[in-house]
DSSP file (Angstrom, degrees, kcal/mol; ACC not computed):
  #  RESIDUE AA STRUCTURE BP1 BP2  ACC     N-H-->O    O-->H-N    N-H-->O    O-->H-N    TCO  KAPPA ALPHA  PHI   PSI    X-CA   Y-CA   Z-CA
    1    1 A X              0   0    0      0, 0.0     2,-0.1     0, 0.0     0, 0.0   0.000 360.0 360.0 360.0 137.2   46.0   46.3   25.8
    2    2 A X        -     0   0    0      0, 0.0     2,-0.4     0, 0.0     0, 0.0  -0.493 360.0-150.3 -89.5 156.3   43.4   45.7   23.0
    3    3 A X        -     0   0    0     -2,-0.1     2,-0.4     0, 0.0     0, 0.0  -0.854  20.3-129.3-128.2 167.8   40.3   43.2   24.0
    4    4 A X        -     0   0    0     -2,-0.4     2,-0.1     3,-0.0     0, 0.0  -0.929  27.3-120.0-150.5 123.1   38.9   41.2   20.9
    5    5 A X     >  -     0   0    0     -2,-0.4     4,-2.1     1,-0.1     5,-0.2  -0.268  23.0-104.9 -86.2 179.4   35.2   41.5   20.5
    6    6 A X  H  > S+     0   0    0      2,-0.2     4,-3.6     1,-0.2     5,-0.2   0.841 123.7  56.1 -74.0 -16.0   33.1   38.9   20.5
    7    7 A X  H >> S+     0   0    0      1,-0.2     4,-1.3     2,-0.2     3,-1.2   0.978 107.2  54.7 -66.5 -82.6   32.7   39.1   16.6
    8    8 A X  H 3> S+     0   0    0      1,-0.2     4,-2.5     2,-0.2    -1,-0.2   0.648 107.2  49.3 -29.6 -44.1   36.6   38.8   16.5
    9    9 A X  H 3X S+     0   0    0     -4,-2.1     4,-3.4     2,-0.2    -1,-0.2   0.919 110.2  50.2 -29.5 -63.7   36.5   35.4   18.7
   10   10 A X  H <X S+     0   0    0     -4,-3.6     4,-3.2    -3,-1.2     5,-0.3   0.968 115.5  42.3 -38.3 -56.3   33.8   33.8   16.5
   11   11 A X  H  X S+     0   0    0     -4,-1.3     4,-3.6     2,-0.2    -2,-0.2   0.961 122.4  39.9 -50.5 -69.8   36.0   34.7   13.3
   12   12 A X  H  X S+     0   0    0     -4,-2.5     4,-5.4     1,-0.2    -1,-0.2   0.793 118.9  48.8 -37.7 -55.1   39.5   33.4   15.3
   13   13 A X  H  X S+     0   0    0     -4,-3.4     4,-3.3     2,-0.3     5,-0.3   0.878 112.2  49.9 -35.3 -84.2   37.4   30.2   16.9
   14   14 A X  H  X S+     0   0    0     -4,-3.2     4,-6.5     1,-0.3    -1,-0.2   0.831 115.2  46.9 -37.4 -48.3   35.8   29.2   13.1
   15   15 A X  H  X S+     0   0    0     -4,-3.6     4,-2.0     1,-0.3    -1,-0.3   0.963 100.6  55.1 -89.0 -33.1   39.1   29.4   11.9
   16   16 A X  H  X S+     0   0    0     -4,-5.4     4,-0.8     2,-0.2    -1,-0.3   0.885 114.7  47.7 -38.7 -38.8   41.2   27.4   14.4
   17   17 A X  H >X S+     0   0    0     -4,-3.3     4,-2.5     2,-0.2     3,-1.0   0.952 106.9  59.0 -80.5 -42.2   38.4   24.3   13.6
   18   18 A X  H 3< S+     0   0    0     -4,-6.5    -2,-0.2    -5,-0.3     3,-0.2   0.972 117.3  27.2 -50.9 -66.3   38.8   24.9    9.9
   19   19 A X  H 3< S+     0   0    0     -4,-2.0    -1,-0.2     1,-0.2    -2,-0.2   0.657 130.9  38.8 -58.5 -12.0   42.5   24.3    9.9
   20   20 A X  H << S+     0   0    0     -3,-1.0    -2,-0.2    -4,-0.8    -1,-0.2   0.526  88.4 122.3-124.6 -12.8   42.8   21.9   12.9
   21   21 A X     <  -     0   0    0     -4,-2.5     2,-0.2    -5,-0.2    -4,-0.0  -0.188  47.1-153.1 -38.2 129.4   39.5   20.0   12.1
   22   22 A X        +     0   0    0      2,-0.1     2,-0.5     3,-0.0    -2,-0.1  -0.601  45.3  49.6-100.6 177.1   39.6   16.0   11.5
   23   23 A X  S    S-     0   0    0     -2,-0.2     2,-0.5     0, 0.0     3,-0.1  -0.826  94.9 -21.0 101.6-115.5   37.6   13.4    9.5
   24   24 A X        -     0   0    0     -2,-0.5     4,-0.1     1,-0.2    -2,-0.1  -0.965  41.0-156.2-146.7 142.8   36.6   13.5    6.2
   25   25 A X        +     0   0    0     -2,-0.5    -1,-0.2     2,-0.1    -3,-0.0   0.947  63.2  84.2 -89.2 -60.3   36.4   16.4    4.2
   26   26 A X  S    S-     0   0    0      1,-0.2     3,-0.1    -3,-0.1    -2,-0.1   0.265  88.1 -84.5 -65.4 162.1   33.9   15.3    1.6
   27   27 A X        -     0   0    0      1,-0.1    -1,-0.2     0, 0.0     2,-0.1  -0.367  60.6-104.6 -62.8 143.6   30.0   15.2    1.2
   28   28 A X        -     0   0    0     -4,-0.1     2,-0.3     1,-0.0    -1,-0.1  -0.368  32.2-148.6 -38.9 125.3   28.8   11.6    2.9
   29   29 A X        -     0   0    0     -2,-0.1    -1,-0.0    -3,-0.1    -3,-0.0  -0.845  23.9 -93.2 -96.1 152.5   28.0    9.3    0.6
   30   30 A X        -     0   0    0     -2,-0.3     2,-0.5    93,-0.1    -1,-0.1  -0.138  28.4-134.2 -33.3 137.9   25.2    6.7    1.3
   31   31 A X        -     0   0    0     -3,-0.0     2,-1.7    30,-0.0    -1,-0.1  -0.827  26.3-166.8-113.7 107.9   26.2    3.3    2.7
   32   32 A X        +     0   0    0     -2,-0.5     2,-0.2     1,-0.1    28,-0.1  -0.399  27.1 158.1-102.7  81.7   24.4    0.9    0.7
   33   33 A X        +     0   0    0     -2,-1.7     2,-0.3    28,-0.0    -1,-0.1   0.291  51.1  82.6 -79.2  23.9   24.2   -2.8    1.8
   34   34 A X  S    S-     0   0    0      1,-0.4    27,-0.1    -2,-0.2     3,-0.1  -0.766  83.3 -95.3-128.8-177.7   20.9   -4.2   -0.2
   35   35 A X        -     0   0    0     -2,-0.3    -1,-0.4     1,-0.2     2,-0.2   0.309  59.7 -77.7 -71.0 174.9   20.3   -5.4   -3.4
   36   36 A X        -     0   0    0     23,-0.1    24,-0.5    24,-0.1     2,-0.3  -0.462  55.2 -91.8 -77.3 171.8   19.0   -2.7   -6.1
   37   37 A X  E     +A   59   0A   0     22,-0.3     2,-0.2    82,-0.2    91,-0.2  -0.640  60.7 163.7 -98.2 142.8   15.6   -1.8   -6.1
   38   38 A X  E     -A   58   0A   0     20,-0.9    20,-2.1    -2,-0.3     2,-0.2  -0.943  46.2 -95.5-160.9 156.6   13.7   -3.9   -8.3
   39   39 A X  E     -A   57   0A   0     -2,-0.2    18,-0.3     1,-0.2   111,-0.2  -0.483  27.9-161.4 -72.5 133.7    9.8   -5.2   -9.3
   40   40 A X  E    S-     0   0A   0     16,-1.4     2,-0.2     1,-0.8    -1,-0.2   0.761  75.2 -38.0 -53.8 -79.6    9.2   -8.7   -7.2
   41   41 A X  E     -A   56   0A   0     15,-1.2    15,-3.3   108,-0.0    -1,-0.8  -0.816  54.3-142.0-155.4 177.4    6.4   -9.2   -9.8
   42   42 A X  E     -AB  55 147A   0    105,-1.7   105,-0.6    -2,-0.2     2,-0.5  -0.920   8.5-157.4-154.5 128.3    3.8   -7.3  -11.6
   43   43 A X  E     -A   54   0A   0     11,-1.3    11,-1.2    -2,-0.3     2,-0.3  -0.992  14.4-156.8-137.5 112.1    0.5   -8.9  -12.3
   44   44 A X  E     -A   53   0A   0     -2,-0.5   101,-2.0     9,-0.2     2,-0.3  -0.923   7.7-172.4 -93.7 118.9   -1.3   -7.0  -15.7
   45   45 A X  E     -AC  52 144A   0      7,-1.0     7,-2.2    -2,-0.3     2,-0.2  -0.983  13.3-150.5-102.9 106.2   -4.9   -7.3  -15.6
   46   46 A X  E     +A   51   0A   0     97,-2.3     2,-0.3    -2,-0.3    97,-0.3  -0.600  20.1 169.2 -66.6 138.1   -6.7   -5.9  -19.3
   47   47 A X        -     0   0    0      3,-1.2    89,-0.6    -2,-0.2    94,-0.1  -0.920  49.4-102.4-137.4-178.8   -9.5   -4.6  -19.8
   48   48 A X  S    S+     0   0    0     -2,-0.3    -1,-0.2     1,-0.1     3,-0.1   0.921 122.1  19.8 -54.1 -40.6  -11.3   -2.6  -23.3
   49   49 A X  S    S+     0   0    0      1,-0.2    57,-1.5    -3,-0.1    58,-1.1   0.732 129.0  30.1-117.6 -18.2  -10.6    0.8  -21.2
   50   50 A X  E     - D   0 105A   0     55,-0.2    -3,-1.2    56,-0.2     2,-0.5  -0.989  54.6-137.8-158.3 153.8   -8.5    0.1  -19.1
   51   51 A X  E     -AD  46 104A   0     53,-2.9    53,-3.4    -2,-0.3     2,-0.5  -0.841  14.6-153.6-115.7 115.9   -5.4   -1.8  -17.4
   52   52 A X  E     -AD  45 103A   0     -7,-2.2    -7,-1.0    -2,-0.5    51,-0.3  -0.613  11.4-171.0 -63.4 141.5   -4.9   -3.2  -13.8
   53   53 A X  E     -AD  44 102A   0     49,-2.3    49,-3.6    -2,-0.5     2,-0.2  -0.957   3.3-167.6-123.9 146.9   -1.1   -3.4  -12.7
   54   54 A X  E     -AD  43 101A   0    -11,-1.2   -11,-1.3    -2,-0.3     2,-0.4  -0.868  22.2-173.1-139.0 103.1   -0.7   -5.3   -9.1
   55   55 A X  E     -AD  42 100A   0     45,-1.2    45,-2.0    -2,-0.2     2,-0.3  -0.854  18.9-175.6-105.7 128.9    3.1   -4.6   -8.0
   56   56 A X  E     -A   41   0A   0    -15,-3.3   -16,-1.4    -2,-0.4   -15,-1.2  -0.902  13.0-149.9-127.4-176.7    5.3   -5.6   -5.5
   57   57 A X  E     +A   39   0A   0     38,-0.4    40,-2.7    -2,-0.3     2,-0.2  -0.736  13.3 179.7-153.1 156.2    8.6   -4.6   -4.6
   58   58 A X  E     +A   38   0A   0    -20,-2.1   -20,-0.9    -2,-0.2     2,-0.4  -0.925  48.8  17.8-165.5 139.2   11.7   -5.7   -3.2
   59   59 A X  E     +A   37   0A   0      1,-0.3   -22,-0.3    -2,-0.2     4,-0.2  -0.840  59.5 131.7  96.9-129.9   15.4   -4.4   -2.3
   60   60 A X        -     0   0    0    -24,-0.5     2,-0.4    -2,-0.4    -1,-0.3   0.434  59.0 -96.9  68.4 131.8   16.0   -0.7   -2.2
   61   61 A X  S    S-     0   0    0    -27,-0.1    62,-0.5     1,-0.1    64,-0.1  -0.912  94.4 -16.6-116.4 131.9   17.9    1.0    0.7
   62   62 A X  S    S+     0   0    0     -2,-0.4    31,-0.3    60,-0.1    -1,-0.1   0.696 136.7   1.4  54.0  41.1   16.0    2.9    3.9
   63   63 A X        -     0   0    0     -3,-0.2    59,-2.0    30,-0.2    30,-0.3  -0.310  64.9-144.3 122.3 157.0   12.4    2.6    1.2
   64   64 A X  E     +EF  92 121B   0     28,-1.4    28,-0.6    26,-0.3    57,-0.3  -0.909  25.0 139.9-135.9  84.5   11.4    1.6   -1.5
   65   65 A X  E     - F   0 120B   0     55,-2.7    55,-0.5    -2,-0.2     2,-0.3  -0.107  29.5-115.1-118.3-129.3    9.0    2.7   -4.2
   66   66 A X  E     -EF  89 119B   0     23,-2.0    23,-2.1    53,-0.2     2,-0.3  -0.971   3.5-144.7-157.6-158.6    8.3    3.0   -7.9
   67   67 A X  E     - F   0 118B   0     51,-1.0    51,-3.9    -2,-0.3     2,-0.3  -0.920  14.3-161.9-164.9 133.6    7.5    5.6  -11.1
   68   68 A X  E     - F   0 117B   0     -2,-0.3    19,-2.3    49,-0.2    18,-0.7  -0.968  11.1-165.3-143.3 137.9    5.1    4.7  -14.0
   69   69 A X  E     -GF  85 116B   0     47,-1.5    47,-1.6    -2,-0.3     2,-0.5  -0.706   5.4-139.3-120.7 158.2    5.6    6.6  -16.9
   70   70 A X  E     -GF  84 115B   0     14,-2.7    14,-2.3    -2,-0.2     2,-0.4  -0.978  12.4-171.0-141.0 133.5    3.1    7.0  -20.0
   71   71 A X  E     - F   0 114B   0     43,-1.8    43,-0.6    -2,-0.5     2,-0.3  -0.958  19.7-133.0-114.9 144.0    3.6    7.2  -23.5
   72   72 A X  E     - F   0 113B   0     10,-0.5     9,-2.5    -2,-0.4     2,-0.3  -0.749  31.9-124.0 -79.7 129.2    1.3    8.0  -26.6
   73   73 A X  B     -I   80   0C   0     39,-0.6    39,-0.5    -2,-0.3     7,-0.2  -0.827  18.9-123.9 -93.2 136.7    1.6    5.5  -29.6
   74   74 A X        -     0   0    0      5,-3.0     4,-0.3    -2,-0.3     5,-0.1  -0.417  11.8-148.4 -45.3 132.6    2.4    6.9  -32.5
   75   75 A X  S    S+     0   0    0     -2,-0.2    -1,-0.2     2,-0.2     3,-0.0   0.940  97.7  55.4 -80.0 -59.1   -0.4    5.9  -35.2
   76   76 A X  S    S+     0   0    0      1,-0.2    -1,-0.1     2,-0.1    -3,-0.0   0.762 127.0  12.4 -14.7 -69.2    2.3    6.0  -37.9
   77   77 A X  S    S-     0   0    0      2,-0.2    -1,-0.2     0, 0.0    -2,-0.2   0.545  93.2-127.6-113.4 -14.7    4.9    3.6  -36.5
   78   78 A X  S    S+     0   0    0     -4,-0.3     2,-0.3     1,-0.3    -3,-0.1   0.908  72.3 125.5  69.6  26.7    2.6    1.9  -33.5
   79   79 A X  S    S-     0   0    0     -5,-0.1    -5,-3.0    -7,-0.0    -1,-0.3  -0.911  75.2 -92.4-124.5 165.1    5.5    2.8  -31.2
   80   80 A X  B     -I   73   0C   0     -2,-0.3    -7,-0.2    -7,-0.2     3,-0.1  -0.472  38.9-158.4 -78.5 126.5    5.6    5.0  -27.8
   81   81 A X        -     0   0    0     -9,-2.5     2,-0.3     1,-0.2    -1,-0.1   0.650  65.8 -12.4 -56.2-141.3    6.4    9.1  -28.6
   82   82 A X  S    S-     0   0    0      1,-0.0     2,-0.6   -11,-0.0   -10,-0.5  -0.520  77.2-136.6 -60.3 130.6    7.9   11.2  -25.5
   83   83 A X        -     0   0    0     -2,-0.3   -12,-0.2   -12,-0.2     2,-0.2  -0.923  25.3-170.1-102.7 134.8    7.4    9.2  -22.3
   84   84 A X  E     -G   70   0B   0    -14,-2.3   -14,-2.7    -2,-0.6     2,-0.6  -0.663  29.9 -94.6 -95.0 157.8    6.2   11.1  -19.2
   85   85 A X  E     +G   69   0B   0    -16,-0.3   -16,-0.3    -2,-0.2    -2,-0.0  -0.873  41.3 171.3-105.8 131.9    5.8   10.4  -15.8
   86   86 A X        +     0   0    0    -18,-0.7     2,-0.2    -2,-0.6   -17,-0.2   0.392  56.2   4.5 -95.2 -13.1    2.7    9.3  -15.0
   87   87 A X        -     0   0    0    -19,-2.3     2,-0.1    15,-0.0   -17,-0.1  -0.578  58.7-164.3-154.4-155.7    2.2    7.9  -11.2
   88   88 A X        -     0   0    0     -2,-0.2     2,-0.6   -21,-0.1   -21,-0.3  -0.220   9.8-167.0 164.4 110.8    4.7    8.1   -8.7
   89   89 A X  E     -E   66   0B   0    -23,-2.1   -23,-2.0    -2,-0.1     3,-0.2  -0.834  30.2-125.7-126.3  96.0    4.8    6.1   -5.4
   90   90 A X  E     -     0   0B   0     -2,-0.6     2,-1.3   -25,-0.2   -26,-0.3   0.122  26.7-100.0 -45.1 128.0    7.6    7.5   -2.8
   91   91 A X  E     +     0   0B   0     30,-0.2     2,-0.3   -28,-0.2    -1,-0.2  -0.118  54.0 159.1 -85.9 121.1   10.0    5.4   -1.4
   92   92 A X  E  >  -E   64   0B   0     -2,-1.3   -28,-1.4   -28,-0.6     4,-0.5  -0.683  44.4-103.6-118.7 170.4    9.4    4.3    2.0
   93   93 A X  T  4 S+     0   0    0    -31,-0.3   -30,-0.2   -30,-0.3     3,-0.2   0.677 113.9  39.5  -3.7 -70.6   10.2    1.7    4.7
   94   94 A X  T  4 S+     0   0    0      1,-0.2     4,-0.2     3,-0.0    -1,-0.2   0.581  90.5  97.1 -95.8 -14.9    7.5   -0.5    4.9
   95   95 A X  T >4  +     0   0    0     -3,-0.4     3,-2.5    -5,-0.1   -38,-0.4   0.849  63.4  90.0 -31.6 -43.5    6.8   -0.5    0.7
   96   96 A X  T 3< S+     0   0    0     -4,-0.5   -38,-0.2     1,-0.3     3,-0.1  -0.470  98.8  12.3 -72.7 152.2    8.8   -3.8    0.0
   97   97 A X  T 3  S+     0   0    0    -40,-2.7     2,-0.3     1,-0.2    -1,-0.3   0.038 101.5 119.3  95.0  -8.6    7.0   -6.7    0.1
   98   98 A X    <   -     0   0    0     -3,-2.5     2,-0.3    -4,-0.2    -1,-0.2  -0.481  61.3-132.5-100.6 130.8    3.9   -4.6    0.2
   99   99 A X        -     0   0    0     -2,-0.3     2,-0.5   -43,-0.1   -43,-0.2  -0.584  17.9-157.9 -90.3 146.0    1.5   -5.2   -2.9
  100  100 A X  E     -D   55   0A   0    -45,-2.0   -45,-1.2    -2,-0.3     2,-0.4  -0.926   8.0-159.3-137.5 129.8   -0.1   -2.1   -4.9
  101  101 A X  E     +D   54   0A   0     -2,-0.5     2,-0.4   -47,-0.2   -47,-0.2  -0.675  22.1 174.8-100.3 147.3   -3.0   -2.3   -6.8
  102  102 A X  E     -D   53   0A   0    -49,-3.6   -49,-2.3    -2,-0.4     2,-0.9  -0.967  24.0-137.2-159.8 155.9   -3.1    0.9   -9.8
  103  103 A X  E     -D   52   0A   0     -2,-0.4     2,-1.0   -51,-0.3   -51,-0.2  -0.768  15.8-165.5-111.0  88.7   -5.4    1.5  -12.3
  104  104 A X  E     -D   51   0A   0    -53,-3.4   -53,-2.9    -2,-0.9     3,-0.1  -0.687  17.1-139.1-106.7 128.3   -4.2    2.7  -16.1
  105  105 A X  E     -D   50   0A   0     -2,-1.0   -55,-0.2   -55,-0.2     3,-0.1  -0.159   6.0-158.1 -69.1 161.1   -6.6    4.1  -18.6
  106  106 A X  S    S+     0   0    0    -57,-1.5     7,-1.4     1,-0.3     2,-0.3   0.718  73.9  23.4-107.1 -45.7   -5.6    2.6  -21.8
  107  107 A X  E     -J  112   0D   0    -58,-1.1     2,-0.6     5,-0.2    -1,-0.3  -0.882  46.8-168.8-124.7 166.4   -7.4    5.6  -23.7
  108  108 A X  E >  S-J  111   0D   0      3,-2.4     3,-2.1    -2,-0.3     2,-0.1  -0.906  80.2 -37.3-157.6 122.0   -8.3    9.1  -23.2
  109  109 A X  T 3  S-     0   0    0     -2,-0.6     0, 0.0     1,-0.3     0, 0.0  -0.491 123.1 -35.2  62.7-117.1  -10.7   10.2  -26.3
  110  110 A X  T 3  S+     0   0    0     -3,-0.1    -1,-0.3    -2,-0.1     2,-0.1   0.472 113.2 109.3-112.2  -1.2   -9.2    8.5  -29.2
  111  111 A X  E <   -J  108   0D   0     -3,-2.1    -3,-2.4     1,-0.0     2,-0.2  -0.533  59.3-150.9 -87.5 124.7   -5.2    8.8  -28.0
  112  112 A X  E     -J  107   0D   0    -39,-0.5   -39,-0.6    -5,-0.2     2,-0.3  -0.538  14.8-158.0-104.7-171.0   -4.1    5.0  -27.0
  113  113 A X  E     -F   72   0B   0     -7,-1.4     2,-0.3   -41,-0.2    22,-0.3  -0.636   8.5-162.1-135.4 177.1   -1.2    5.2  -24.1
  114  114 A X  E     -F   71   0B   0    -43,-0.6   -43,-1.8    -2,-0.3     2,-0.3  -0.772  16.0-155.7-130.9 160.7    1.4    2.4  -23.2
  115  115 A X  E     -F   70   0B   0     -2,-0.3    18,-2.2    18,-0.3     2,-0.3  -0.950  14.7-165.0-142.1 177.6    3.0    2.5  -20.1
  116  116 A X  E     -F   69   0B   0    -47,-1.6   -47,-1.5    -2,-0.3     2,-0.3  -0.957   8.9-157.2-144.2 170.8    6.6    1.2  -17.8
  117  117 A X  E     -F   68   0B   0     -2,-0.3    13,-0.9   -49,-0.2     2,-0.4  -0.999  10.0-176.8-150.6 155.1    7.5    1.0  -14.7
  118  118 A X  E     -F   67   0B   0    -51,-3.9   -51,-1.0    -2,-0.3     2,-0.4  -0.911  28.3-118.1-144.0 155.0   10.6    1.0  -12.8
  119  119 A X  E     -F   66   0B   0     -2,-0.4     8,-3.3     9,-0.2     2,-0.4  -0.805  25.8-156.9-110.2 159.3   11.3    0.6   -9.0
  120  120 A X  E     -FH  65 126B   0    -55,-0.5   -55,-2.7    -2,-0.4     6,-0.2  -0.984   4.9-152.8-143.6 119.3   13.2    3.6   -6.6
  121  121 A X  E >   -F   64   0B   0      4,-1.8     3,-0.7    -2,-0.4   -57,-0.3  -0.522  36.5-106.8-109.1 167.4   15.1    3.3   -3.3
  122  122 A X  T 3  S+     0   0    0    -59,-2.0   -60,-0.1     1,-0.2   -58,-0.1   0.739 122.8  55.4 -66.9 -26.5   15.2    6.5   -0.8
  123  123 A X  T 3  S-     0   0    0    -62,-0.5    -1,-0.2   -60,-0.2   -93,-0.1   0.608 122.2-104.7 -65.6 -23.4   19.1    6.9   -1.9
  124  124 A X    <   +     0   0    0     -3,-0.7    -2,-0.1     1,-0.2    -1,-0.0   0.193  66.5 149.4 118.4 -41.1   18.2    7.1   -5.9
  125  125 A X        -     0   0    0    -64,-0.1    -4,-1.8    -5,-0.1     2,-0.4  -0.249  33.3-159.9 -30.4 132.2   19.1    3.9   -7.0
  126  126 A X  B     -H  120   0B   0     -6,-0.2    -6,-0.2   -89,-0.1     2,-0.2  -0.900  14.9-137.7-120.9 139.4   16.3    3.6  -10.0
  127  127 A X        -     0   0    0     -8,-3.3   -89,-0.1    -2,-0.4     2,-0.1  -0.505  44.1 -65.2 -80.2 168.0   15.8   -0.6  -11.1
  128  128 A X        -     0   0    0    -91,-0.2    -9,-0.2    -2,-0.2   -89,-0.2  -0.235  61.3 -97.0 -66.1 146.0   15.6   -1.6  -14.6
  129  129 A X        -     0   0    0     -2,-0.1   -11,-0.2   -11,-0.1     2,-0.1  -0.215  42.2-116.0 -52.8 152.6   12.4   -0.3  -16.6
  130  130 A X        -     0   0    0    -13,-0.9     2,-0.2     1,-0.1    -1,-0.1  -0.362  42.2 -88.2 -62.5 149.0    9.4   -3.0  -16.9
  131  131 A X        -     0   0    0     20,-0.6    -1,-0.1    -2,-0.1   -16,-0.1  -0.589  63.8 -82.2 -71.2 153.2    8.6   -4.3  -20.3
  132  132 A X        -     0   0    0     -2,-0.2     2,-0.8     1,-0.1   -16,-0.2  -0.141  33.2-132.8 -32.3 136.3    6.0   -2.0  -22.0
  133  133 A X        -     0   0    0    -18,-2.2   -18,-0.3    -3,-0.1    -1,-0.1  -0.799  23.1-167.2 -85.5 102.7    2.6   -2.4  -21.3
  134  134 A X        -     0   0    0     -2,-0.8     2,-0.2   -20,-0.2   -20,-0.1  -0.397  29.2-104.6 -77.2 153.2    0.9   -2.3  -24.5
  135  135 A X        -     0   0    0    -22,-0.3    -1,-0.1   -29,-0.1   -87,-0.1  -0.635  52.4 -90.2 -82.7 150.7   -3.3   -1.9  -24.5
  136  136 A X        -     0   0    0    -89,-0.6    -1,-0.1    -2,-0.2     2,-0.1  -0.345  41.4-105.3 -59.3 138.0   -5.1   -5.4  -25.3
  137  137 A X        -     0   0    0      1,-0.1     2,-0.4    -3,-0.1     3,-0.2  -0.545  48.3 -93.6 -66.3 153.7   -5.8   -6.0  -28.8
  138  138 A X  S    S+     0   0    0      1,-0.2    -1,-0.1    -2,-0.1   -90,-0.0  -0.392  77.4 138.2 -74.6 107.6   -9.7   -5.4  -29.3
  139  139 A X        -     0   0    0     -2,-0.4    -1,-0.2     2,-0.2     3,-0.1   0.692  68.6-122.1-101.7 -31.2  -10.7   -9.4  -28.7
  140  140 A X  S    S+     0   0    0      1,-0.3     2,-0.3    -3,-0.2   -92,-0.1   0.088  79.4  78.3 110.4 -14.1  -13.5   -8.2  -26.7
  141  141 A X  S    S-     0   0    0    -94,-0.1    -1,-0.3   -93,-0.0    -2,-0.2  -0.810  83.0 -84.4-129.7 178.5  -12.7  -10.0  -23.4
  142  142 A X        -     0   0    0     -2,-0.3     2,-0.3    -3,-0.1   -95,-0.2  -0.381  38.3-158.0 -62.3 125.1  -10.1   -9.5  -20.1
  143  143 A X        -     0   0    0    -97,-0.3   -97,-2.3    -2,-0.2     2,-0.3  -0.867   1.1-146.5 -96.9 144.5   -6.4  -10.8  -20.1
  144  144 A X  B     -C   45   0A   0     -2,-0.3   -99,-0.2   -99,-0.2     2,-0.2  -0.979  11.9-175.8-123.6 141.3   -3.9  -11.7  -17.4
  145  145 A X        -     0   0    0   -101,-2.0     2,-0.4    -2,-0.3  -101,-0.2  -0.310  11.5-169.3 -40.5 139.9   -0.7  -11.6  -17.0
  146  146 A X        +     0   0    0     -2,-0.2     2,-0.3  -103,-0.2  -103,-0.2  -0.859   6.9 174.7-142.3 152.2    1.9  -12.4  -14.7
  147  147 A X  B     -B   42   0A   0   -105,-0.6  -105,-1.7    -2,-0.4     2,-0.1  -0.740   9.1-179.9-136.6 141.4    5.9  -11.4  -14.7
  148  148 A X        -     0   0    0      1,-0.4  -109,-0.1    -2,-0.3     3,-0.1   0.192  51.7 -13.1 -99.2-137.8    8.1  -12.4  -11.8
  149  149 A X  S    S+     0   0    0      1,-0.2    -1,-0.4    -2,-0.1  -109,-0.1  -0.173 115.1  39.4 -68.0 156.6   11.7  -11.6  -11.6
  150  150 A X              0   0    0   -111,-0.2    -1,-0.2    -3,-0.1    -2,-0.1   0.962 360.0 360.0  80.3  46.9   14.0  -10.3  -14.5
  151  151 A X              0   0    0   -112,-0.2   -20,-0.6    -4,-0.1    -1,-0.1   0.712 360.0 360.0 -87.0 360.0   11.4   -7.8  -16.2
């Protein structure tokens, strides 16, 4: 009588659950019961050098964050080149509702920058981009801003 080693078991064993196995054959997907991930508001502060942004956040499922990306204006057309990403804030848990203060140079040497920003749930889900943020025209003193919902 022949005895089946243990290597042979494993093999027979694997394959008896592969063929007799139930439930669902395909990767999990996410089950996603909240809104998209989205900007609450975004409060733009100006300065000559520099720009405040004060974001909070809201939807997104199991976290929340966002991505700011930066562009160089073109001197030629006075529009944003290649856009990069520039900041990054990960999405977690306790992020919505949570307010984030961030700090954007406006220049570096003579190169001026614009930026967007978009919100990012732990699944992937990306919201819609922010409008640009353009640098102040030179008046000489601070602007604010406000945007709510729909940016």
């Amino acid at each position: 009588m022949k005895t089946l080693t243990p290597v042979k078991l494993i093999a027979i064993a694997v394959l008896l659950l592969s063929i007799t196995a139930c439930g669902r054959k395909e990767v999990p997907q996410p089950i996603v019961n909240s809104g998209p991930p989205e900007i609450a508001s975004l409060e733009i502060l100006e300065s000559d050098s520099s720009t405040q942004i004060v974001v909070t956040l809201a939807g997104g499922e199991g976290g929340i964050g966002f991505q700011v990306d930066r562009s160089e204006i073109d001197p030629f057309c006075n529009c944003p080149t290649f856009w990069q990403r520039h900041y990054e804030e990960p999405p977690l848990a306790y992020n919505a509702g949570k307010e984030y203060t961030r700090m954007l140079r406006n220049t570096i040497g003579k190169h001026p920058f614009v930026y967007r920003l978009r919100a990012v749930d732990a699944t992937g889900r990306l919201g819609p981009w922010s409008d640009v943020i353009w640098p102040p025209e030179d008046t000489g003193q601070d602007n604010v801003k406000s945007k709510g919902q729909g940016l």
